[in-house]
C-alpha angles and dihedrals in degrees: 000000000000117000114210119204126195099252082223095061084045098055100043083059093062090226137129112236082245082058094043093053089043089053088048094046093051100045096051084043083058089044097050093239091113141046126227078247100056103037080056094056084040097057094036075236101109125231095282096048091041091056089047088060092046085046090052089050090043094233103153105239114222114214109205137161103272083056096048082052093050091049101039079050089052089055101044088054088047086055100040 
């Protein structure tokens, strides 16, 4: 799916598109909507990178079983 903004809108924010994806990421992650996993994918940032930046905003990541699938899923396609 590809998401179009106004560049308007995108300009009055102040953020880069990479920012922007990272803002919505994060918000939907806080909302449940999203996995680690999938706000990871989301962001292009992987799953690591995606909880530091939860952890620099101090937003508690919870770690549940759909998350421990997606990432047992990432490592059998590394090692196929």
């Amino acid at each position: 799916m590809l998401l179009e903004l106004d560049d308007q809108i995108v300009q009055s924010t102040g953020l880069t598109p990479e920012e922007l994806r990272i803002e919505l990421a994060v918000q939907l992650y806080e909302q449940g909507k999203i996995t680690v996993g999938q706000g990871g994918r989301m962001t292009g940032m992987g799953s690591i990178r995606f909880q530091r930046e939860l952890g620099k905003r101090e937003i508690v990541s919870s770690y549940d079983k759909e998350d421990l699938d997606s990432d047992l899923n990432t490592l059998s396609n590394l090692f196929q």
